[in-house]
N, CA, C and O atoms as a Maestro MAE file, in Angstrom:
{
 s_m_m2io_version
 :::
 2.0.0
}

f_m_ct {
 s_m_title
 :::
 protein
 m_atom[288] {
  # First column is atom index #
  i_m_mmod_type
  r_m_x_coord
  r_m_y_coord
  r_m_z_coord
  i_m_residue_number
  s_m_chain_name
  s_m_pdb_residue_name
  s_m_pdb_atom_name
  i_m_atomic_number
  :::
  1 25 44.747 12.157 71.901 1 A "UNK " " N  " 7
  2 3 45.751 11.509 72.716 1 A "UNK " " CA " 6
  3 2 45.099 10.560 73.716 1 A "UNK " " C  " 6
  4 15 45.692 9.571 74.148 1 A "UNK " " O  " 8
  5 25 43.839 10.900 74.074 2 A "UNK " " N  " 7
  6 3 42.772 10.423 75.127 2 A "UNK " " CA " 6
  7 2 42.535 8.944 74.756 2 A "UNK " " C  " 6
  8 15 42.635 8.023 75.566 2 A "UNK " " O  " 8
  9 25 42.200 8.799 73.409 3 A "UNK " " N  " 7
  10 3 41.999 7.634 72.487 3 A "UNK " " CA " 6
  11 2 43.357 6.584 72.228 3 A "UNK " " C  " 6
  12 15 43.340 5.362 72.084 3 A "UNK " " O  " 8
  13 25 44.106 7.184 72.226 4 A "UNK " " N  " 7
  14 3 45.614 6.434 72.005 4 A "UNK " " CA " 6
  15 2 45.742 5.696 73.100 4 A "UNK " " C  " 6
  16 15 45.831 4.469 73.051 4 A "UNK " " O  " 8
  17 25 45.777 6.791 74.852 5 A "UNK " " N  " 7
  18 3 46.090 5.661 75.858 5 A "UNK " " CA " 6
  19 2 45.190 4.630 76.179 5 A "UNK " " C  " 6
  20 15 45.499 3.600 76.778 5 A "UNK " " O  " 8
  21 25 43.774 5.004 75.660 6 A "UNK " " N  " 7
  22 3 42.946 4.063 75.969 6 A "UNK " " CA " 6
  23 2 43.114 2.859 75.155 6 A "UNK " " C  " 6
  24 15 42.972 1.735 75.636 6 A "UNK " " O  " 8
  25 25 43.454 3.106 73.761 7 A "UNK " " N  " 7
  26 3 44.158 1.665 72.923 7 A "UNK " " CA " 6
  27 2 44.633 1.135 73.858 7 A "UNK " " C  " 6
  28 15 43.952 0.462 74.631 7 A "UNK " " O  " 8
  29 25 46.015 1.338 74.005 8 A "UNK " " N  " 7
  30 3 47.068 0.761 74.824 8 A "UNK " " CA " 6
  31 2 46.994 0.177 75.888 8 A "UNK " " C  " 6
  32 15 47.666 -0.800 76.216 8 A "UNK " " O  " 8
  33 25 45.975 0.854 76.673 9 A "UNK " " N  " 7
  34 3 45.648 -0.053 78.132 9 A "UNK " " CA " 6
  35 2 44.433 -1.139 78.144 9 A "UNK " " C  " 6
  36 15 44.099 -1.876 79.072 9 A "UNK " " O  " 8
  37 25 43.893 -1.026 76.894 10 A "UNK " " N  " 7
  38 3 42.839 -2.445 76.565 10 A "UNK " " CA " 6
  39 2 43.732 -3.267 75.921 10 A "UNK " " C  " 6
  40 15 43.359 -4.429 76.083 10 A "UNK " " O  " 8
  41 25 44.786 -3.207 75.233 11 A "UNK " " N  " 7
  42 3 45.581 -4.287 74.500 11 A "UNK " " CA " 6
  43 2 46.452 -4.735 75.509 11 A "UNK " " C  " 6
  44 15 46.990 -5.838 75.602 11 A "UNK " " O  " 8
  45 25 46.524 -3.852 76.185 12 A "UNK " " N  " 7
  46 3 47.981 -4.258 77.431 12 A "UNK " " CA " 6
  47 2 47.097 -5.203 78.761 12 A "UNK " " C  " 6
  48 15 47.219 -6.330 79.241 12 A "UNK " " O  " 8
  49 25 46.278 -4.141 78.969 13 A "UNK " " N  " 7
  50 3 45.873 -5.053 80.214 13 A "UNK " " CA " 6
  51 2 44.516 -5.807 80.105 13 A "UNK " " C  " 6
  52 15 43.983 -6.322 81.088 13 A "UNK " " O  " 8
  53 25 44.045 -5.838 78.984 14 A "UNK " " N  " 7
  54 3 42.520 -6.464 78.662 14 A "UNK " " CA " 6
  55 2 42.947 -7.764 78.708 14 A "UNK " " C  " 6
  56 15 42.604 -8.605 79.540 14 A "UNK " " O  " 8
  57 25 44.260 -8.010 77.120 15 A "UNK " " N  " 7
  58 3 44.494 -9.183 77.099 15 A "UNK " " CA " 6
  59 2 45.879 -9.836 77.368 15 A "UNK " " C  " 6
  60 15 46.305 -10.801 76.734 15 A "UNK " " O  " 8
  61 25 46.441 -9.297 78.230 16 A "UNK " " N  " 7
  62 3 47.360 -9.569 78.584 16 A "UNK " " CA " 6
  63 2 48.897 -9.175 78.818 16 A "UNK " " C  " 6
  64 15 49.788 -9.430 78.007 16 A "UNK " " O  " 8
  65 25 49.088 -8.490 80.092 17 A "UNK " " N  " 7
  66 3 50.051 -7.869 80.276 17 A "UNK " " CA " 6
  67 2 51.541 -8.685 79.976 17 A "UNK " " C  " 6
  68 15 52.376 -7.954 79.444 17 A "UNK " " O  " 8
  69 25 51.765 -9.396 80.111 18 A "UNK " " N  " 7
  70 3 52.954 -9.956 80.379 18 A "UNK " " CA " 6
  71 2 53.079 -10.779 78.953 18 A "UNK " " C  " 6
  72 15 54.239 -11.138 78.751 18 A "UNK " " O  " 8
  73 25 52.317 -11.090 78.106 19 A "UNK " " N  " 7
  74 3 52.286 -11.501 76.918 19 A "UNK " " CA " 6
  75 2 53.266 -10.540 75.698 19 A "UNK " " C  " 6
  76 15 52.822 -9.397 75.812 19 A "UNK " " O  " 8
  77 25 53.960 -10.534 75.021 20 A "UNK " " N  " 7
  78 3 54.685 -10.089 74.415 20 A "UNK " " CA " 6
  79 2 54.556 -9.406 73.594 20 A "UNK " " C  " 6
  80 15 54.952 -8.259 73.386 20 A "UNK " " O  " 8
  81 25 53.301 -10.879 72.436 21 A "UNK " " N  " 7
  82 3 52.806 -10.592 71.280 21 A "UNK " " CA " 6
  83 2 51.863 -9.209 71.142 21 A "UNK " " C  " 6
  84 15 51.699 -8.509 70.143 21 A "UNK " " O  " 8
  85 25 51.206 -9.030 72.710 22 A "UNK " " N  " 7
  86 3 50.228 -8.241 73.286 22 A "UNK " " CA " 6
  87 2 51.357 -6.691 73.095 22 A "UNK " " C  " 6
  88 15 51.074 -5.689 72.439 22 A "UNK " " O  " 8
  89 25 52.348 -6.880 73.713 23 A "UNK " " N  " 7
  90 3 53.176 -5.169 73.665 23 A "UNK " " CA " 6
  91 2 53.590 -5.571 72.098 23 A "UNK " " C  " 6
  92 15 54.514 -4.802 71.831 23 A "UNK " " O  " 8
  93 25 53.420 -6.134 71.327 24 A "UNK " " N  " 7
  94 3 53.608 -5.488 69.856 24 A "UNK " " CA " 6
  95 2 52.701 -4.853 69.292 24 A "UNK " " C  " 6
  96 15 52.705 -3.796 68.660 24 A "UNK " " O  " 8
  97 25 51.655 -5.806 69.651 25 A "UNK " " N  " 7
  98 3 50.290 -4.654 69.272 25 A "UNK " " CA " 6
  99 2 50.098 -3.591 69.609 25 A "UNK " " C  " 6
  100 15 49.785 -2.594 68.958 25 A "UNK " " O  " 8
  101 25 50.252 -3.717 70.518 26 A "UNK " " N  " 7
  102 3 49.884 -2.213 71.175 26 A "UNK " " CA " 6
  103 2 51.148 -1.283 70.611 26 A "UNK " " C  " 6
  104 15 50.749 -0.119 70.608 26 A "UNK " " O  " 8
  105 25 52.155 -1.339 70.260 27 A "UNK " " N  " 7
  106 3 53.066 -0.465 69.977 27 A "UNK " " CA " 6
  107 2 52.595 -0.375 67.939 27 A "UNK " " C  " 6
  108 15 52.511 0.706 67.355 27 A "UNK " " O  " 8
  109 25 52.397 -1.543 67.341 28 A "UNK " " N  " 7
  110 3 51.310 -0.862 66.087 28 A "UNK " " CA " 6
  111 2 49.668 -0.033 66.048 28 A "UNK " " C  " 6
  112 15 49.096 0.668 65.212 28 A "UNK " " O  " 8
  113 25 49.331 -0.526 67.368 29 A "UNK " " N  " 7
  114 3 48.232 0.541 67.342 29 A "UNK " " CA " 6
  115 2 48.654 1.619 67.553 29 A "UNK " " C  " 6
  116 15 48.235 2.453 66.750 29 A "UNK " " O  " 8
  117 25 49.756 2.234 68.792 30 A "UNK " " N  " 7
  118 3 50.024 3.024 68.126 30 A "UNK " " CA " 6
  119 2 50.470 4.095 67.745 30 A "UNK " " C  " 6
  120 15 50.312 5.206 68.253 30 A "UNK " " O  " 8
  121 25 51.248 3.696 66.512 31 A "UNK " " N  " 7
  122 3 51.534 3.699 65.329 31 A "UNK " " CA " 6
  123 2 50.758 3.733 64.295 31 A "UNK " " C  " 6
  124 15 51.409 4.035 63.295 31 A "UNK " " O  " 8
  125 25 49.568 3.544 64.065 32 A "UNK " " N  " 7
  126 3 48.849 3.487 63.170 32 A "UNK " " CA " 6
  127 2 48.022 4.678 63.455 32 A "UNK " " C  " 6
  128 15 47.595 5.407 62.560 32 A "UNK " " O  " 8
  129 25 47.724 4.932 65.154 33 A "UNK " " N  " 7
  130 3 46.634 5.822 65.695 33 A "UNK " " CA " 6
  131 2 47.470 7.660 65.302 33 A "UNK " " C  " 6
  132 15 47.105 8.632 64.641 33 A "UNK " " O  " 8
  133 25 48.516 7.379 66.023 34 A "UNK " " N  " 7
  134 3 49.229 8.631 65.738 34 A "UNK " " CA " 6
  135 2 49.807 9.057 64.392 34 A "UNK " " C  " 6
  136 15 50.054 10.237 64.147 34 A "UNK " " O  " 8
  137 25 49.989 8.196 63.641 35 A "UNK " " N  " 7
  138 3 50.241 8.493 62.155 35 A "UNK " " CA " 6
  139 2 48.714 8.545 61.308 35 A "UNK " " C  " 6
  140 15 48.599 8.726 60.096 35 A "UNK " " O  " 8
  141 25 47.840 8.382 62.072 36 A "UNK " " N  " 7
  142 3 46.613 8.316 61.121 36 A "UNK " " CA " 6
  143 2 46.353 9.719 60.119 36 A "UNK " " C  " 6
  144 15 45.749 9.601 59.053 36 A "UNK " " O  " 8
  145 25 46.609 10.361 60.350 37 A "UNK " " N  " 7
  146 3 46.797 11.895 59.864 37 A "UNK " " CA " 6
  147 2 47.639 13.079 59.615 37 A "UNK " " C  " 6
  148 15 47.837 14.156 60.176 37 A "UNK " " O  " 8
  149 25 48.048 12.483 58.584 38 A "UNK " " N  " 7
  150 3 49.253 13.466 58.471 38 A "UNK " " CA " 6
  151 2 48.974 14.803 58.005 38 A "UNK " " C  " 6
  152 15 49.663 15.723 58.447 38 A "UNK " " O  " 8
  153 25 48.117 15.020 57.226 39 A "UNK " " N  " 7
  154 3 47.817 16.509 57.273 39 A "UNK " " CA " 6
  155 2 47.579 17.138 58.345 39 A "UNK " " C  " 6
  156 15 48.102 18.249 58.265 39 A "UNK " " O  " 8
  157 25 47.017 16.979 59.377 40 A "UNK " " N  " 7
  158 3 46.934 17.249 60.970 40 A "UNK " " CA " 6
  159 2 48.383 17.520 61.577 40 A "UNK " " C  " 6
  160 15 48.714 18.651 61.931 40 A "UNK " " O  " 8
  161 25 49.153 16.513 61.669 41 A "UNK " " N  " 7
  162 3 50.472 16.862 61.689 41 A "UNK " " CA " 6
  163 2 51.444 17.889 60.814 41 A "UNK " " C  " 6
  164 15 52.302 18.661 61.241 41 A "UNK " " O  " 8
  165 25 51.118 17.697 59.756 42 A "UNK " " N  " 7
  166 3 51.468 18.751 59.038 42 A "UNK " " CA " 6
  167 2 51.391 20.236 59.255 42 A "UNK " " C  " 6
  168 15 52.121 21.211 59.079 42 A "UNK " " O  " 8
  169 25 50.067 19.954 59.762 43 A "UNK " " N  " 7
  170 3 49.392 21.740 59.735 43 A "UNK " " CA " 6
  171 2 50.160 21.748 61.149 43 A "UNK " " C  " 6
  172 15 50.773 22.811 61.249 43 A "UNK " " O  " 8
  173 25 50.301 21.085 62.054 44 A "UNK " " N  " 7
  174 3 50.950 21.786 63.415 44 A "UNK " " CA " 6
  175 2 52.458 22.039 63.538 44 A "UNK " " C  " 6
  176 15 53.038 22.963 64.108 44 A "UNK " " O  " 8
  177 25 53.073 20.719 62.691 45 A "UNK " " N  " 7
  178 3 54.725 21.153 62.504 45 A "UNK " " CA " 6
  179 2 54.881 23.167 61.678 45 A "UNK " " C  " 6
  180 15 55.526 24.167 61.995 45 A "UNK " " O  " 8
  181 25 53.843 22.817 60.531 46 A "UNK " " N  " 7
  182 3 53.961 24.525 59.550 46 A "UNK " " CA " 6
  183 2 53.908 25.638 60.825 46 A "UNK " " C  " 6
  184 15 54.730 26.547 60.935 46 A "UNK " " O  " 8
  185 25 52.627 25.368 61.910 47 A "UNK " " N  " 7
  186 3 52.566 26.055 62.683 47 A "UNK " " CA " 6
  187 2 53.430 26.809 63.619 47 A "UNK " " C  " 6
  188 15 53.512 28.019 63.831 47 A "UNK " " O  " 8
  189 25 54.350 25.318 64.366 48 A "UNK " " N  " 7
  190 3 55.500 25.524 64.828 48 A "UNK " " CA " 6
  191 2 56.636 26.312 64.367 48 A "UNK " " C  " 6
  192 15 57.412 27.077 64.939 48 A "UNK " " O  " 8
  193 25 56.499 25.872 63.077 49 A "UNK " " N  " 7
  194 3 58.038 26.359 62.001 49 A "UNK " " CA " 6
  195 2 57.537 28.126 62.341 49 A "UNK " " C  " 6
  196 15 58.179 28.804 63.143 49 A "UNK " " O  " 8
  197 25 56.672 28.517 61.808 50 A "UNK " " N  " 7
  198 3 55.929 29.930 61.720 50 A "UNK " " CA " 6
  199 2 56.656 30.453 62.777 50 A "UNK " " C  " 6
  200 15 57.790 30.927 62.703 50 A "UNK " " O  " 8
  201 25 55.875 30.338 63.886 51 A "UNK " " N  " 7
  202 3 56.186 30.914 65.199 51 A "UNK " " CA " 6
  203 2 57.556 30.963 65.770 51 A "UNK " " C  " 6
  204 15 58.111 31.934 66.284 51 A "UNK " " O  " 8
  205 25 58.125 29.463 65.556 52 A "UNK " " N  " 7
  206 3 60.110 29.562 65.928 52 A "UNK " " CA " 6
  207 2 60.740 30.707 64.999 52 A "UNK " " C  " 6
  208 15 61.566 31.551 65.348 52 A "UNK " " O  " 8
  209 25 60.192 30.549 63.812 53 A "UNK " " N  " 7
  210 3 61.042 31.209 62.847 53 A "UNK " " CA " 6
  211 2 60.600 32.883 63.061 53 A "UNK " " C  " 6
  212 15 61.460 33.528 62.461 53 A "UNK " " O  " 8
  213 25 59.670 33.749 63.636 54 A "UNK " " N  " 7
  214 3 59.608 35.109 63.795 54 A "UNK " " CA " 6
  215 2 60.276 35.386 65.079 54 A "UNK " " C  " 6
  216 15 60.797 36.469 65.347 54 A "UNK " " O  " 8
  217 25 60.225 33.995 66.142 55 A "UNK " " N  " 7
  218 3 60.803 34.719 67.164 55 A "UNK " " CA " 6
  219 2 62.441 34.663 66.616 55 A "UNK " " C  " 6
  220 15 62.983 35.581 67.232 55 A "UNK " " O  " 8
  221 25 63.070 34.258 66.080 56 A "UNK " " N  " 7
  222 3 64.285 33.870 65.652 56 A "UNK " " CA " 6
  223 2 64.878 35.369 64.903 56 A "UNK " " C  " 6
  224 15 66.005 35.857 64.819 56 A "UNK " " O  " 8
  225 25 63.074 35.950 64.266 57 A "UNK " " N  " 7
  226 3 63.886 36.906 63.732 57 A "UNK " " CA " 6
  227 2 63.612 37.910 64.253 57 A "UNK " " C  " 6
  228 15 63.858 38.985 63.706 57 A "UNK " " O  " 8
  229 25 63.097 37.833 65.313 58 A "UNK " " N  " 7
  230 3 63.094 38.967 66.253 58 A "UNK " " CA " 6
  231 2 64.033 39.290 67.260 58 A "UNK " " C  " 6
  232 15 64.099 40.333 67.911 58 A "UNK " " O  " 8
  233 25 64.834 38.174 67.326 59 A "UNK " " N  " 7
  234 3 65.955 37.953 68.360 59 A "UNK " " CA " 6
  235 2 67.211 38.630 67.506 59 A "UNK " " C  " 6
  236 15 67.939 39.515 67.955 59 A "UNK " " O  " 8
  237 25 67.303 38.119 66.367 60 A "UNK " " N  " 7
  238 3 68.322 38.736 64.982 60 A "UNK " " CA " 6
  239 2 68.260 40.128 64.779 60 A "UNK " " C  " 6
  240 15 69.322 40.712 64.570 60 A "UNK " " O  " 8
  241 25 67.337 40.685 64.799 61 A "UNK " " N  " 7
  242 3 67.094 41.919 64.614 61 A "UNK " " CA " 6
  243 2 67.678 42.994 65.895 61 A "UNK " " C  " 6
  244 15 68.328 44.031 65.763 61 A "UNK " " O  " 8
  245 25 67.191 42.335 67.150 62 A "UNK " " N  " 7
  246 3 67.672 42.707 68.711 62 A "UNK " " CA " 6
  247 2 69.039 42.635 68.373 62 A "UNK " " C  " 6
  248 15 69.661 43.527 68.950 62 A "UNK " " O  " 8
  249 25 69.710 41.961 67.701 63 A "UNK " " N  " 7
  250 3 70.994 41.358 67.883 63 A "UNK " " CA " 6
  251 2 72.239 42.458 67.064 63 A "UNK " " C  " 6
  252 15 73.343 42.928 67.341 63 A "UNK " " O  " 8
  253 25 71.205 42.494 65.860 64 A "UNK " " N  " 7
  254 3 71.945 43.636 64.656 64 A "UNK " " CA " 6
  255 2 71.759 44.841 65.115 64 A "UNK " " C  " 6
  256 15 72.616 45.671 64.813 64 A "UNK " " O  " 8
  257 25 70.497 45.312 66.041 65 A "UNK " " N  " 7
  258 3 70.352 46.478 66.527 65 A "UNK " " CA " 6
  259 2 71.640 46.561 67.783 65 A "UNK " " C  " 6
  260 15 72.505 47.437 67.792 65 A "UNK " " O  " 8
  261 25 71.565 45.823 68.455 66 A "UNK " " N  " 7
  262 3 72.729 45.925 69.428 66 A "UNK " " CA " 6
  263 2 74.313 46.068 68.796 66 A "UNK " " C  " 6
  264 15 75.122 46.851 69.295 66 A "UNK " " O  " 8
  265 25 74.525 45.492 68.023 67 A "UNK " " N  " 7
  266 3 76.172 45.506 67.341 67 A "UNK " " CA " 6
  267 2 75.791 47.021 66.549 67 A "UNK " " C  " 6
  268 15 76.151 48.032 67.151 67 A "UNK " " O  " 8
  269 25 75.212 47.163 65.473 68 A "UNK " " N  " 7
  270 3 74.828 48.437 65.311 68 A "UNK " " CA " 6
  271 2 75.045 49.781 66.268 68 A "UNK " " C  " 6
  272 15 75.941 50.579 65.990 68 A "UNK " " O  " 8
  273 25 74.010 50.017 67.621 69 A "UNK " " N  " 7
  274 3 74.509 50.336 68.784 69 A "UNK " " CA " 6
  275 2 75.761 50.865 69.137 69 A "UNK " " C  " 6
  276 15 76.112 52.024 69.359 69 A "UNK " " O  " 8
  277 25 76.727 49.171 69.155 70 A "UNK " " N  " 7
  278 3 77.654 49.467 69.763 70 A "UNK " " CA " 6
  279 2 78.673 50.545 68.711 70 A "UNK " " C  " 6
  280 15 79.226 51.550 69.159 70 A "UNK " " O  " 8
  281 25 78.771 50.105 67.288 71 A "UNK " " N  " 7
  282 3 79.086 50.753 66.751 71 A "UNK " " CA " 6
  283 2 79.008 52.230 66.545 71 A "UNK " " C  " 6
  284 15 79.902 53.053 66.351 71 A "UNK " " O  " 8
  285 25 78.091 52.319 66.610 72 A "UNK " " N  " 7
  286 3 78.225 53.995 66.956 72 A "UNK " " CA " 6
  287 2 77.290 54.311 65.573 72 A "UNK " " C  " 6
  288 15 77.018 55.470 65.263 72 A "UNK " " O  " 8
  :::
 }
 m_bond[287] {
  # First column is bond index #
  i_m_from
  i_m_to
  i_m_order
  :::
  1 1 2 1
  2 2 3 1
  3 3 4 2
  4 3 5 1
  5 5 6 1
  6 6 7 1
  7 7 8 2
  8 7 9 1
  9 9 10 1
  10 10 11 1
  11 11 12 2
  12 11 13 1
  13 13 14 1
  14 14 15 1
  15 15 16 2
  16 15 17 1
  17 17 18 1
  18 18 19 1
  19 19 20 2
  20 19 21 1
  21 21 22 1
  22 22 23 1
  23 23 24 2
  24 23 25 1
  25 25 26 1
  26 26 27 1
  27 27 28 2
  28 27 29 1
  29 29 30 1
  30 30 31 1
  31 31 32 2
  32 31 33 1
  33 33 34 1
  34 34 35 1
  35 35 36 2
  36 35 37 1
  37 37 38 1
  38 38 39 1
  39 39 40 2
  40 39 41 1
  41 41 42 1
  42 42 43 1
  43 43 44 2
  44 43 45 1
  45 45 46 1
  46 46 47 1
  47 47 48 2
  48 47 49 1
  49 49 50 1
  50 50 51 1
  51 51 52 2
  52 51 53 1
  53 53 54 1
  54 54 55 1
  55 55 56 2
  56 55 57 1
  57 57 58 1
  58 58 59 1
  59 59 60 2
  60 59 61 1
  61 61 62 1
  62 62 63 1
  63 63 64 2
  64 63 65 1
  65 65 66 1
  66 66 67 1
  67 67 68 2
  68 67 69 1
  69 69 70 1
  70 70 71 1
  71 71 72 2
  72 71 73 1
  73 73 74 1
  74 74 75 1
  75 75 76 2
  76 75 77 1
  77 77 78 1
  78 78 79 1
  79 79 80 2
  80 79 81 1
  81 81 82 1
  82 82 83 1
  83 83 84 2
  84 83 85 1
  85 85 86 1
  86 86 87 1
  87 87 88 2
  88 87 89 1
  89 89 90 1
  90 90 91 1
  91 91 92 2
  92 91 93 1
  93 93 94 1
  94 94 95 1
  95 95 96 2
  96 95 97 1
  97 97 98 1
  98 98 99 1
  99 99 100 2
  100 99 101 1
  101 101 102 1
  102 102 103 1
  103 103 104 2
  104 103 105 1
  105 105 106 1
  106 106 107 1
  107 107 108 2
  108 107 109 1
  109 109 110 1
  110 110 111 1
  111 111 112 2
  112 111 113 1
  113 113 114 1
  114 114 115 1
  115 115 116 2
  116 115 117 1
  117 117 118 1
  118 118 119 1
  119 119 120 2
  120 119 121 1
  121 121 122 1
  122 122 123 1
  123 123 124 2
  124 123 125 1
  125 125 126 1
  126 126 127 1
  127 127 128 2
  128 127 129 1
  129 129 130 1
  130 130 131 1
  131 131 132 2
  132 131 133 1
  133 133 134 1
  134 134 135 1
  135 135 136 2
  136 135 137 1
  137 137 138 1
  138 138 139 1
  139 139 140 2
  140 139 141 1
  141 141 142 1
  142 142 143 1
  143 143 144 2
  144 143 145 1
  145 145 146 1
  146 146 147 1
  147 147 148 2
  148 147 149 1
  149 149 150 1
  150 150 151 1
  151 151 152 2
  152 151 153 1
  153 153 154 1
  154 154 155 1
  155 155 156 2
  156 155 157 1
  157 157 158 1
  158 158 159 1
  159 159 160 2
  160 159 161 1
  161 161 162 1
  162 162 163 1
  163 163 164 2
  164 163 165 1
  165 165 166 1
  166 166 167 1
  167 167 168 2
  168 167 169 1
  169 169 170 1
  170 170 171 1
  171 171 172 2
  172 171 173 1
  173 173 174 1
  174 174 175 1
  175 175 176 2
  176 175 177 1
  177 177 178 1
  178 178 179 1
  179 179 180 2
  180 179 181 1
  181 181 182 1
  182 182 183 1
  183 183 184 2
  184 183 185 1
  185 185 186 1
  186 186 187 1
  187 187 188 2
  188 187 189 1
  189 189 190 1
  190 190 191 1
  191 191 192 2
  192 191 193 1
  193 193 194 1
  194 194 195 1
  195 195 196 2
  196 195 197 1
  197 197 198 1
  198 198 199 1
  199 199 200 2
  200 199 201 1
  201 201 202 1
  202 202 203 1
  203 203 204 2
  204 203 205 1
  205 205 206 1
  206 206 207 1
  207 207 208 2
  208 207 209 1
  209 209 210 1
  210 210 211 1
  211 211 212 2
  212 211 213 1
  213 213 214 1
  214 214 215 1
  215 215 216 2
  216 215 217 1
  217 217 218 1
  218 218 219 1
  219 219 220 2
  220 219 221 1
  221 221 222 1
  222 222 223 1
  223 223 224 2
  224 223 225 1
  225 225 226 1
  226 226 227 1
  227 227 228 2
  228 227 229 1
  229 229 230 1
  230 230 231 1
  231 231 232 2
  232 231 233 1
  233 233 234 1
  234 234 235 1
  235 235 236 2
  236 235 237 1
  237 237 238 1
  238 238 239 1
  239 239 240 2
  240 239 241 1
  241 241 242 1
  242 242 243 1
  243 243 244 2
  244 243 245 1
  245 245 246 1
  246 246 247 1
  247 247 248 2
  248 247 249 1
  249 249 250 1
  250 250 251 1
  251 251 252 2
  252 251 253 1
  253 253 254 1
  254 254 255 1
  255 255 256 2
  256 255 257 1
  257 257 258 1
  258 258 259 1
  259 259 260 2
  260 259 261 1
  261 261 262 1
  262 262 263 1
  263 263 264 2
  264 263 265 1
  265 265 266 1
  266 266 267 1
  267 267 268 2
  268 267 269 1
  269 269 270 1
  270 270 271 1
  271 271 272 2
  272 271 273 1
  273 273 274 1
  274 274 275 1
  275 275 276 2
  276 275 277 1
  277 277 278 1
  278 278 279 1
  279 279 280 2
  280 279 281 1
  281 281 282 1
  282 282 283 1
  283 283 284 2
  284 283 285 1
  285 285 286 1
  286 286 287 1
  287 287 288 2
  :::
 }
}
């Protein structure tokens, strides 16, 4: 991420802030910087999914145990 803002603030303010052509570039760098790896991304979205999805079913389970519960 360290590398990304540093793109951005040599394209922005190296060569020119107020230049236009200058904030397009910098919005394809990036774009190019953060999409450079999608298996990287990949492996952290799977990661995410993992972890949302046990607490989800740990909350479900709390949930069936409670109506259960109430039921008697």
């Amino acid at each position: 991420m360290f590398v990304l803002l540093l793109i951005v603030a040599v394209i922005l303010f190296g060569f020119g802030f107020l230049n236009p052509i200058w904030w397009t570039a910098a919005i394809v760098a990036v774009a190019v910087v953060d999409g450079s790896d999608p298996e990287d991304r990949r492996e952290r979205q799977d990661r995410w999914e993992r972890l949302y999805s046990r607490r989800r079913r740990a909350r479900w389970r709390r949930e069936d145990r409670r109506v259960r519960e109430r039921r008697g």
